[in-house]
Each structure stands twice: as C-alpha cells, then as structure tokens.
mmCIF file of the N, C-alpha and C atoms, coordinates in Angstrom:
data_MODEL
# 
_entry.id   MODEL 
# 
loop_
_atom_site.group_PDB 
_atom_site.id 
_atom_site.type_symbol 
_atom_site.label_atom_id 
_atom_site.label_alt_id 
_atom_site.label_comp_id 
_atom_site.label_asym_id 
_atom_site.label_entity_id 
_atom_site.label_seq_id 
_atom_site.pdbx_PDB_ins_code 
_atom_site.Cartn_x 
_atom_site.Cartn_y 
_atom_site.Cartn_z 
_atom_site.occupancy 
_atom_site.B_iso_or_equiv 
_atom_site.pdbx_formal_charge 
_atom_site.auth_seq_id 
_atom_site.auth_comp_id 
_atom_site.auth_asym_id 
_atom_site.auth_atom_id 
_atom_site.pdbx_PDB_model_num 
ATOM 1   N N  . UNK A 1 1  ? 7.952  -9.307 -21.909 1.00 0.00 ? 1  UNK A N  1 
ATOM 2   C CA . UNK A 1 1  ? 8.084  -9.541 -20.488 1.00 0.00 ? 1  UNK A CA 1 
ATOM 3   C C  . UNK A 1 1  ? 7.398  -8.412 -19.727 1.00 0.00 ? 1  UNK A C  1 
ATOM 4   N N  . UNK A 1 2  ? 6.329  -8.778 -18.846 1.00 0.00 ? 2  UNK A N  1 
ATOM 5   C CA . UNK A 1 2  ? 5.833  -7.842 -18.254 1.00 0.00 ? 2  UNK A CA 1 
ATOM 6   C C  . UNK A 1 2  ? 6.913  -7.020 -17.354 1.00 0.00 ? 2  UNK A C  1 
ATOM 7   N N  . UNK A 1 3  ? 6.370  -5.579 -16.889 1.00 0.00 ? 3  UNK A N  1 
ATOM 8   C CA . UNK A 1 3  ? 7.301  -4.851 -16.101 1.00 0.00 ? 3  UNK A CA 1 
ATOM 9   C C  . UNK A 1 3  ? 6.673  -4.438 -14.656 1.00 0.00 ? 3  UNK A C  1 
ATOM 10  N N  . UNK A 1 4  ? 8.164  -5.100 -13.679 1.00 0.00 ? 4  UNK A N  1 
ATOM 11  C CA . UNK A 1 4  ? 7.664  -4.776 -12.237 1.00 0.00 ? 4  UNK A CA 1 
ATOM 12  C C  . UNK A 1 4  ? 8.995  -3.448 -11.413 1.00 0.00 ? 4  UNK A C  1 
ATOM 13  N N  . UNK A 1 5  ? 8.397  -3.088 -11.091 1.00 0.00 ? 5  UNK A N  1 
ATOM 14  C CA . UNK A 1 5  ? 9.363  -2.676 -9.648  1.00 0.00 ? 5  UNK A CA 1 
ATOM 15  C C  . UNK A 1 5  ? 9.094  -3.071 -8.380  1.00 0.00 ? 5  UNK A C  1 
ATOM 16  N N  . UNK A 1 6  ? 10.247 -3.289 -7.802  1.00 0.00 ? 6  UNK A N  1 
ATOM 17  C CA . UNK A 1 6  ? 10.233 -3.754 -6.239  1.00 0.00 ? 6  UNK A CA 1 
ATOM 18  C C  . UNK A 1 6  ? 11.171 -2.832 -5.312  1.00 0.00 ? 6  UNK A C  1 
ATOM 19  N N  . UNK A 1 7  ? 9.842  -1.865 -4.396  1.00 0.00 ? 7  UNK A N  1 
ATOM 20  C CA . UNK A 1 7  ? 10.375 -1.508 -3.722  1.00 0.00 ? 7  UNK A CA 1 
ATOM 21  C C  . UNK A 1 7  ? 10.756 -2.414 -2.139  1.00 0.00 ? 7  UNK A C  1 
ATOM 22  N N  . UNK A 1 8  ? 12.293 -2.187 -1.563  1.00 0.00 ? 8  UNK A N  1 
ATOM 23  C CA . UNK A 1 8  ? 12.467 -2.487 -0.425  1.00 0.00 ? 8  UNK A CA 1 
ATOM 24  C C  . UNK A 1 8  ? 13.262 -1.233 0.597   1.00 0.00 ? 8  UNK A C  1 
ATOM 25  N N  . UNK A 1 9  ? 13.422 -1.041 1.704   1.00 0.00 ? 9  UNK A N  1 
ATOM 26  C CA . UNK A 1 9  ? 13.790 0.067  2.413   1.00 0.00 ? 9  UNK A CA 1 
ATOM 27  C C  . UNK A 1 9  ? 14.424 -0.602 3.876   1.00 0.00 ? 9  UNK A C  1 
ATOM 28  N N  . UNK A 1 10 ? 15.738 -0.369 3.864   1.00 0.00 ? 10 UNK A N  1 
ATOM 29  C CA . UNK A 1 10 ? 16.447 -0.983 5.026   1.00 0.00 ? 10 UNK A CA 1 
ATOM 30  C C  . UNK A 1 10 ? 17.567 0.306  5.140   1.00 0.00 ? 10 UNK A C  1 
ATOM 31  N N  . UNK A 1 11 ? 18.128 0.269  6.302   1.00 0.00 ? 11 UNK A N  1 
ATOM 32  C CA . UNK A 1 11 ? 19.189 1.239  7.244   1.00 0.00 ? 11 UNK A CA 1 
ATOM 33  C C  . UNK A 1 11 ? 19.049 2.524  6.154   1.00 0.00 ? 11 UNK A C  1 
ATOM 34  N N  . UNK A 1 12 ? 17.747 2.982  5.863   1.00 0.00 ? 12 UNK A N  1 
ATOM 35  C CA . UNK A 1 12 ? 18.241 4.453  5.241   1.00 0.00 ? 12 UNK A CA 1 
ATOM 36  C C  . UNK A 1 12 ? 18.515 4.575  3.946   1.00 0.00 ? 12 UNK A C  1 
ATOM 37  N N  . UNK A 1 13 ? 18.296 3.394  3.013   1.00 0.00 ? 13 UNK A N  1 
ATOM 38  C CA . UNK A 1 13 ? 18.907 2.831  1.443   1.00 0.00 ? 13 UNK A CA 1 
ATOM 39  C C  . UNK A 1 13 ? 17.528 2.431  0.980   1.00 0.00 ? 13 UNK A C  1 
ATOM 40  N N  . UNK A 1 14 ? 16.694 3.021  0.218   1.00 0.00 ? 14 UNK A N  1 
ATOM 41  C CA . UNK A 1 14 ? 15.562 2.725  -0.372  1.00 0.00 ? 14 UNK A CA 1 
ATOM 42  C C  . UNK A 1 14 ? 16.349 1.977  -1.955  1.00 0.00 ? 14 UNK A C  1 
ATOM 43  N N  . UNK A 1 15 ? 15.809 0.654  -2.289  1.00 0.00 ? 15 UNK A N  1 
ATOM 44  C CA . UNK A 1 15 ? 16.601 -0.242 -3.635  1.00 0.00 ? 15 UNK A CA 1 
ATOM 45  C C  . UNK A 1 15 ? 14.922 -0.364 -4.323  1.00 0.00 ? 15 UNK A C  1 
ATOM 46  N N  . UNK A 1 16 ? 14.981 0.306  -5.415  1.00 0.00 ? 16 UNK A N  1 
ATOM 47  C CA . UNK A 1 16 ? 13.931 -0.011 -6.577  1.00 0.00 ? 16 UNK A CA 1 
ATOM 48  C C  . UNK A 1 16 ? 14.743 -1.132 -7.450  1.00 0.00 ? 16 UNK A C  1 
ATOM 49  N N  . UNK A 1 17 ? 14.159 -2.189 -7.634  1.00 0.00 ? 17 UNK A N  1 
ATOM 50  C CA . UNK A 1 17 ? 14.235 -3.018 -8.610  1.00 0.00 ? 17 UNK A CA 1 
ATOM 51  C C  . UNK A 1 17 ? 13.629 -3.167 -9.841  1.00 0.00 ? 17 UNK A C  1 
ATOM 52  N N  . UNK A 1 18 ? 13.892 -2.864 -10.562 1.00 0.00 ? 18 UNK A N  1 
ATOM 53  C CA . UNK A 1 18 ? 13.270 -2.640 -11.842 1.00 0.00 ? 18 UNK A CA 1 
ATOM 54  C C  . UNK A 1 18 ? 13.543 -3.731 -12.800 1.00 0.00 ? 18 UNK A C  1 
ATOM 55  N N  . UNK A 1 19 ? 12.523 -4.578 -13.401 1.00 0.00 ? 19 UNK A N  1 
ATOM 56  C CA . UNK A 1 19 ? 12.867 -5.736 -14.530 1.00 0.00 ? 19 UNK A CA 1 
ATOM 57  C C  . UNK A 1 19 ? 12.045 -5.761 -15.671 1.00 0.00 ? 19 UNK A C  1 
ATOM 58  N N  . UNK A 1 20 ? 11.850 -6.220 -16.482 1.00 0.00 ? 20 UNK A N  1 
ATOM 59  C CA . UNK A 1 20 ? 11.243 -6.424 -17.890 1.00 0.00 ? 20 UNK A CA 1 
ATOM 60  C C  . UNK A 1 20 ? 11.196 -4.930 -18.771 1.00 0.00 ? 20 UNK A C  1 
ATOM 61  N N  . UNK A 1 21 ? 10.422 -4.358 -19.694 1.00 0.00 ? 21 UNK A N  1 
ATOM 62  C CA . UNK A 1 21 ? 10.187 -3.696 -20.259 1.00 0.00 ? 21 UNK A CA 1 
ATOM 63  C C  . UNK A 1 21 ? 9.492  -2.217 -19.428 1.00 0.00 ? 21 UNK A C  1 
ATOM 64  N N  . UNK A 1 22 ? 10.443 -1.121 -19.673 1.00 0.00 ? 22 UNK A N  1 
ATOM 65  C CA . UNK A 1 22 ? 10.167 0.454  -19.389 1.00 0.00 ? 22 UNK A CA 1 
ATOM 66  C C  . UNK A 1 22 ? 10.134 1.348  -20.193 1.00 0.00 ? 22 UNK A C  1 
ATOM 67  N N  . UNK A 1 23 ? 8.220  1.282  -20.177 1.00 0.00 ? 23 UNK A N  1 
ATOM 68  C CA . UNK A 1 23 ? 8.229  2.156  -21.988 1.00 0.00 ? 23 UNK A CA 1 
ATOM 69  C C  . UNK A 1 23 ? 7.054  2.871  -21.786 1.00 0.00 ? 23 UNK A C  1 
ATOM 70  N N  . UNK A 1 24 ? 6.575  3.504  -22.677 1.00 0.00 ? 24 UNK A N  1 
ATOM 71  C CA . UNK A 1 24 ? 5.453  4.664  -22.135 1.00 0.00 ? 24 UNK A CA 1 
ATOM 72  C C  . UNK A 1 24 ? 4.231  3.950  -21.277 1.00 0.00 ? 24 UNK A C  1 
ATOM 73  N N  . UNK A 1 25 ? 4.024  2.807  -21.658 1.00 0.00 ? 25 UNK A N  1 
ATOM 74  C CA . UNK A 1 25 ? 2.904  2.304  -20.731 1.00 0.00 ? 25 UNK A CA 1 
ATOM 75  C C  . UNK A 1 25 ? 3.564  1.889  -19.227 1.00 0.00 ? 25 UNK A C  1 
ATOM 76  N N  . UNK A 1 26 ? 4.292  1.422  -19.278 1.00 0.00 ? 26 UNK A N  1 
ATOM 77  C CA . UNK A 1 26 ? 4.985  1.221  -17.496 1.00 0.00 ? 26 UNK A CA 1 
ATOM 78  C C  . UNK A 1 26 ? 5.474  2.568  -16.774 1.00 0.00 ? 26 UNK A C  1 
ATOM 79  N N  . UNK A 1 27 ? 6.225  3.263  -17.478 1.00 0.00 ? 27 UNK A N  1 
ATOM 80  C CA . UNK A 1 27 ? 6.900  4.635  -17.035 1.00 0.00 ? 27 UNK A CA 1 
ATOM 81  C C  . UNK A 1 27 ? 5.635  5.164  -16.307 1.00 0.00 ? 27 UNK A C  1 
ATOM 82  N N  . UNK A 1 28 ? 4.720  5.265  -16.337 1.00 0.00 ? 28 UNK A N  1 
ATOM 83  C CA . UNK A 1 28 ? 3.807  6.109  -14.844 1.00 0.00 ? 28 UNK A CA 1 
ATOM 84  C C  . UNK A 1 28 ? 3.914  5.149  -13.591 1.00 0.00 ? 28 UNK A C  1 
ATOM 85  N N  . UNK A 1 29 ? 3.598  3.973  -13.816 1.00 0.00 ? 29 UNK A N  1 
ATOM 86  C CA . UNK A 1 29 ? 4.086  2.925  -12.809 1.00 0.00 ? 29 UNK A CA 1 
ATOM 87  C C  . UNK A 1 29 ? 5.657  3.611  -11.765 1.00 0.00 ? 29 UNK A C  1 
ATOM 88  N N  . UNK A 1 30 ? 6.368  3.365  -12.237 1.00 0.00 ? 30 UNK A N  1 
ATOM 89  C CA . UNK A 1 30 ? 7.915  3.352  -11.998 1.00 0.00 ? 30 UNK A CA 1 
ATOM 90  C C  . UNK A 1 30 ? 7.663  4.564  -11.554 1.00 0.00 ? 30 UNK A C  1 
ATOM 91  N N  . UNK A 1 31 ? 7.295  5.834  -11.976 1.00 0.00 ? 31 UNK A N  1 
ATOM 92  C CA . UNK A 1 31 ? 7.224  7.338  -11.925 1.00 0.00 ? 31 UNK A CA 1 
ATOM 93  C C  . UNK A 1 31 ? 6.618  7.218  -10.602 1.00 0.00 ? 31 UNK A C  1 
ATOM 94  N N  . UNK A 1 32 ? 5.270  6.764  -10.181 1.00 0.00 ? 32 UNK A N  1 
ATOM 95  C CA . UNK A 1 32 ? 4.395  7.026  -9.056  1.00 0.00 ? 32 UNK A CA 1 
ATOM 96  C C  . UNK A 1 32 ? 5.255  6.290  -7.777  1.00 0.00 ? 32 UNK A C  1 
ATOM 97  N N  . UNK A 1 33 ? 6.650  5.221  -8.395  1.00 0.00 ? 33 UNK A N  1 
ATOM 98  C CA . UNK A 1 33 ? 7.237  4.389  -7.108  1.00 0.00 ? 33 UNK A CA 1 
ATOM 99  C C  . UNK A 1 33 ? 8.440  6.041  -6.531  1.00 0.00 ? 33 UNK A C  1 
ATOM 100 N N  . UNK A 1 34 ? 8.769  5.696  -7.523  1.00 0.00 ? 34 UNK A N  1 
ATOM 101 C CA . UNK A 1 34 ? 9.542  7.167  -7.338  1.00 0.00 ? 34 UNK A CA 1 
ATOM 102 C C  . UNK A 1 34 ? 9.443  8.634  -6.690  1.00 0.00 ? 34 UNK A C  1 
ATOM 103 N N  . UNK A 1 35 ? 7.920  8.730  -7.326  1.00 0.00 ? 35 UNK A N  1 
ATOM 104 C CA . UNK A 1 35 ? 7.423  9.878  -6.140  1.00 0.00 ? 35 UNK A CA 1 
ATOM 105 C C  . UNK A 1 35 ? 7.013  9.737  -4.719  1.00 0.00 ? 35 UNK A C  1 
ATOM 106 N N  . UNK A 1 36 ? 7.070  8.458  -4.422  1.00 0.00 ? 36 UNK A N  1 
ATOM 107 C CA . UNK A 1 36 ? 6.331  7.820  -2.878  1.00 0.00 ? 36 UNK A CA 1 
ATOM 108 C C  . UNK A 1 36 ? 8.034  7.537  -2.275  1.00 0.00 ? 36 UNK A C  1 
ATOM 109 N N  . UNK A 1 37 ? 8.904  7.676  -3.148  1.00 0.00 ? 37 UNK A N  1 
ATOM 110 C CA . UNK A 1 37 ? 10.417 7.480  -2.308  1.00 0.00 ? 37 UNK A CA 1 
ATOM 111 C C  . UNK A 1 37 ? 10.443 8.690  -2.164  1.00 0.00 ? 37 UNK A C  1 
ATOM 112 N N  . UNK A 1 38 ? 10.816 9.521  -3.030  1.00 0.00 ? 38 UNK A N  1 
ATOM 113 C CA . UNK A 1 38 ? 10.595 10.986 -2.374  1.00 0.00 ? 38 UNK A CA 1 
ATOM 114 C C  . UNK A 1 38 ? 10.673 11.856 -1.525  1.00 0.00 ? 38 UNK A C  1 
ATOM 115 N N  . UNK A 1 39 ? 9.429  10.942 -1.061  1.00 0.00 ? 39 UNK A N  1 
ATOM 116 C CA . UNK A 1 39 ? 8.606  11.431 0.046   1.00 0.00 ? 39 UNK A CA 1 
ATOM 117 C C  . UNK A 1 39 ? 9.223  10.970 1.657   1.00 0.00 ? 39 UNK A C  1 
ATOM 118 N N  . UNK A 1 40 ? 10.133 9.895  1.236   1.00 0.00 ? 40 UNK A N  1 
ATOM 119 C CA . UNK A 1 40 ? 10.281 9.132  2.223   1.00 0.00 ? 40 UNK A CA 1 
ATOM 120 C C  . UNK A 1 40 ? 11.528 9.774  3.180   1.00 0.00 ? 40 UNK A C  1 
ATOM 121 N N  . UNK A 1 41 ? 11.724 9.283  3.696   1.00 0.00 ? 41 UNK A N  1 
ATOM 122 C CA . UNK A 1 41 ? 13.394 9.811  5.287   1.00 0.00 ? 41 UNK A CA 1 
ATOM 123 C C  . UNK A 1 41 ? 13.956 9.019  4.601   1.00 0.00 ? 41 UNK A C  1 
ATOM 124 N N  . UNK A 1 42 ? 14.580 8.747  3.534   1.00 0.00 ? 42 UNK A N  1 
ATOM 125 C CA . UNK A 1 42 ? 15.880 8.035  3.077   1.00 0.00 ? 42 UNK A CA 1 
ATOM 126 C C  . UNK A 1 42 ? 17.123 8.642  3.044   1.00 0.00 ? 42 UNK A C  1 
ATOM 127 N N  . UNK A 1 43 ? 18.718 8.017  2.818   1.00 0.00 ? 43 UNK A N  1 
ATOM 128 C CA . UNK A 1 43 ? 19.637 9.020  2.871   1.00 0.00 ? 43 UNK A CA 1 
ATOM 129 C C  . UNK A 1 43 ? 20.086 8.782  1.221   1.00 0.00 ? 43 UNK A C  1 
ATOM 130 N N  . UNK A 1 44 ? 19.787 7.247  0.904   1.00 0.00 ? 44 UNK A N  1 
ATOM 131 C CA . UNK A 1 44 ? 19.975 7.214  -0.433  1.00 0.00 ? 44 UNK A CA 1 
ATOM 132 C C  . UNK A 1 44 ? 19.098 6.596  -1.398  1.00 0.00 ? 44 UNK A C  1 
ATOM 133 N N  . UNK A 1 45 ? 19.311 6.006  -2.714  1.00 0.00 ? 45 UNK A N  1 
ATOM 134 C CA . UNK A 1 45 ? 18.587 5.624  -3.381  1.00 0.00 ? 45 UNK A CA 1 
ATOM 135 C C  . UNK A 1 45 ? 19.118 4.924  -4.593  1.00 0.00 ? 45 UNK A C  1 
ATOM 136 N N  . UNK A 1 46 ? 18.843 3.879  -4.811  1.00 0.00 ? 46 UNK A N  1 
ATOM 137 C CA . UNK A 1 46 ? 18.920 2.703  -5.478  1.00 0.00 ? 46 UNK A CA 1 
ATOM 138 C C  . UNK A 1 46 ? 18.394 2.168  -6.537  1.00 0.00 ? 46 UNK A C  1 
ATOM 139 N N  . UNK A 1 47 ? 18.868 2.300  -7.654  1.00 0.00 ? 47 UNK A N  1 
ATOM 140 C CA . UNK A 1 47 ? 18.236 1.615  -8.859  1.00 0.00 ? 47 UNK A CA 1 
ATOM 141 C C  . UNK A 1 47 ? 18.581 0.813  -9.785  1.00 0.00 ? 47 UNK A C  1 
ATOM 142 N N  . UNK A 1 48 ? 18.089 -0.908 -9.110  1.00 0.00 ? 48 UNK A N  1 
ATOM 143 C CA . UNK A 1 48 ? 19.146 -1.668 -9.832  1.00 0.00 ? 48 UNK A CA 1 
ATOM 144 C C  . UNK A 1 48 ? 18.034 -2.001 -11.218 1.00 0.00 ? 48 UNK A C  1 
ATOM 145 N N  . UNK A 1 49 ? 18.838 -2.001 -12.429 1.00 0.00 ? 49 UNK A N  1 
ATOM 146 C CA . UNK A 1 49 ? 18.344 -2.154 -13.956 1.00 0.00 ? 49 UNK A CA 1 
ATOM 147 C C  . UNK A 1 49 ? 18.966 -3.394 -14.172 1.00 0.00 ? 49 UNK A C  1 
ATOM 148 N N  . UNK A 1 50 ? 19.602 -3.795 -14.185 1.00 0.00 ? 50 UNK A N  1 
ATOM 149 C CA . UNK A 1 50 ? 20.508 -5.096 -14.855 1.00 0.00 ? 50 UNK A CA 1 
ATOM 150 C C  . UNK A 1 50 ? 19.326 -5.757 -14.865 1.00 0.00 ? 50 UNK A C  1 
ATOM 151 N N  . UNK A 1 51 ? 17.889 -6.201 -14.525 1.00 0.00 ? 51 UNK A N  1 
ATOM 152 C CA . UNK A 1 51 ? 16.994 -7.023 -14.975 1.00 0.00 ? 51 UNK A CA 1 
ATOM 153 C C  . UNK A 1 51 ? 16.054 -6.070 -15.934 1.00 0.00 ? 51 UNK A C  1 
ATOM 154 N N  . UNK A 1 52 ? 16.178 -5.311 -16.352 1.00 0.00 ? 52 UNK A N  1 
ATOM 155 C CA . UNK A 1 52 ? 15.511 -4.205 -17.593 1.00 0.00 ? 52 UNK A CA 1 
ATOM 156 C C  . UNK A 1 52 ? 15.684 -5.633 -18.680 1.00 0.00 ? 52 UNK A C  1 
ATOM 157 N N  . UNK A 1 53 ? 15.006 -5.260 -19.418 1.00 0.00 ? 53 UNK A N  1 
ATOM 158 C CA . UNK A 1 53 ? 15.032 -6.002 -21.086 1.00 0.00 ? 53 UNK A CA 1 
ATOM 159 C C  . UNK A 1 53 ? 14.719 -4.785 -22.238 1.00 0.00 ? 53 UNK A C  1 
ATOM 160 N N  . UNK A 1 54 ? 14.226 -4.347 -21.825 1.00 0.00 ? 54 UNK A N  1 
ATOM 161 C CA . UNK A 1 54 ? 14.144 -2.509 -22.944 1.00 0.00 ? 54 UNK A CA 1 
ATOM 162 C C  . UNK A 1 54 ? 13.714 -1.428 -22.220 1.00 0.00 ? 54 UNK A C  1 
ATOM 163 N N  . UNK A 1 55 ? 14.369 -0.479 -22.501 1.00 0.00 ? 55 UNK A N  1 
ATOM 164 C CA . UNK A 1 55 ? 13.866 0.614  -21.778 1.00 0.00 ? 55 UNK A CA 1 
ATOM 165 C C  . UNK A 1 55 ? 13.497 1.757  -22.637 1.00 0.00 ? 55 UNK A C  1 
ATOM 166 N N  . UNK A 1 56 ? 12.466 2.774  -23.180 1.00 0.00 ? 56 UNK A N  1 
ATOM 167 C CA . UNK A 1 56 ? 12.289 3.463  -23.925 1.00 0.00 ? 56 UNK A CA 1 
ATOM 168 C C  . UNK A 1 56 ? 12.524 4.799  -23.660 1.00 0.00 ? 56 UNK A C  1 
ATOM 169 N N  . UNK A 1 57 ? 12.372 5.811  -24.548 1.00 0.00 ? 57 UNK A N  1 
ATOM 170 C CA . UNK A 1 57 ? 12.441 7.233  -23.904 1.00 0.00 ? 57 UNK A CA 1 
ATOM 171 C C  . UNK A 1 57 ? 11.833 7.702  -22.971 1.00 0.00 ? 57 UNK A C  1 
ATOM 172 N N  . UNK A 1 58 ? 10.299 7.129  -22.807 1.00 0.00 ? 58 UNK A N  1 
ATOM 173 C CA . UNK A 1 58 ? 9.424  7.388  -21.708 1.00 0.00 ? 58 UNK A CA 1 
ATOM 174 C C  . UNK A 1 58 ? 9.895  6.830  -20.605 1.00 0.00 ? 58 UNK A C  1 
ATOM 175 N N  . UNK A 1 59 ? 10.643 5.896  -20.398 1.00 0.00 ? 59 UNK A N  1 
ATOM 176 C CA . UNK A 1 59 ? 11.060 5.366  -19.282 1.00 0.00 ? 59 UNK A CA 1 
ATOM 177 C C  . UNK A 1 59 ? 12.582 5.804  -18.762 1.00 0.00 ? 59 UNK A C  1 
ATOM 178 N N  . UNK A 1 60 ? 13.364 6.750  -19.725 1.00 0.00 ? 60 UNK A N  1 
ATOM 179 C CA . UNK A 1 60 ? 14.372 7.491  -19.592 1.00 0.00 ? 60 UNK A CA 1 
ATOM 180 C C  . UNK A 1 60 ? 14.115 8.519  -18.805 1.00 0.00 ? 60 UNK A C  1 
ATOM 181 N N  . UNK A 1 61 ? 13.347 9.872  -19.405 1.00 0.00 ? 61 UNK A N  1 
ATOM 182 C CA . UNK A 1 61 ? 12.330 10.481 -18.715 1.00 0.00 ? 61 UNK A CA 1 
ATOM 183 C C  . UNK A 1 61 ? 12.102 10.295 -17.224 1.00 0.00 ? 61 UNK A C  1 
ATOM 184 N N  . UNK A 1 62 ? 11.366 9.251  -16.730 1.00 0.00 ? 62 UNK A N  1 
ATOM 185 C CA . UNK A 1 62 ? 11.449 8.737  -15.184 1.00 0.00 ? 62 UNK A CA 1 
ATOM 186 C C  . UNK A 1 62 ? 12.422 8.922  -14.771 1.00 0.00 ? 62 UNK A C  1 
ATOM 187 N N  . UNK A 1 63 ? 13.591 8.198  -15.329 1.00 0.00 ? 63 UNK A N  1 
ATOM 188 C CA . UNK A 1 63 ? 15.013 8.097  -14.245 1.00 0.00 ? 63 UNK A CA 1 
ATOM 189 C C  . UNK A 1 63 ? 15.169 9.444  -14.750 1.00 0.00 ? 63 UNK A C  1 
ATOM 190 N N  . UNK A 1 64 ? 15.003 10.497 -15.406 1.00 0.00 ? 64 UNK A N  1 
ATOM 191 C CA . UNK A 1 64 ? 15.677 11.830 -14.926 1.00 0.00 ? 64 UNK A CA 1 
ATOM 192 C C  . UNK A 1 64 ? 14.794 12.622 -14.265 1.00 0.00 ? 64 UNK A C  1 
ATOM 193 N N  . UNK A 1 65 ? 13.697 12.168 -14.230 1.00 0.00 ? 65 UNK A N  1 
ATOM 194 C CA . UNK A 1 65 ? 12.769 12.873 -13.303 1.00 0.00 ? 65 UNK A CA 1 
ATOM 195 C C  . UNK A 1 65 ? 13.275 12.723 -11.535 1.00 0.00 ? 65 UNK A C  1 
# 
C-alpha cells in the first residue's frame, strides 16, 4: 500500500494523517511534513496512525524526531 500524509490545519490543531506503509523510503516524506509544521503558529499537533499498515524503524525515527 502506497504511503500518504495529509496535512490539515484548523483553530490552532495541525492533524497529520498518516496511512499505508512508513519505512525508510517514505520516512523523508513524513519527516519534510513535519518540519513545515514546525515551522508553523500551531498550539498543537496531531498524529493520527490507525490507517498505518507497517511502520519501520526509519519511520519510528520521524515520530521521535
């Protein structure tokens, strides 16, 4: 299953959606959404996985980055 994130940004709550496979080839993907939230005036941050199907160490990595 290919892998997407979807960023959306409402009242101050940035929600990454994350689905299919997060593994060394997607993890820069996900990584570069992450650094552009960052950046952003948010107060929080959101990461729904329940649509993940595998996630690897490289894509562990990200979420502790």
């Amino acid at each position: 299953m290919a892998f997407t994130s979807d960023l959306t940004i409402a009242e101050g709550i940035a929600t990454i959606r994350l689905s299919g496979e997060l593994d060394a080839v997607t993890a820069p993907d996900f990584h570069r959404t992450i650094v552009s939230v960052a950046a952003l005036a948010v107060h929080r941050l959101v990461i729904s996985m329940h649509e993940l199907t595998y996630i690897s160490s490289a894509g562990l990595r990200s979420l502790v980055f």
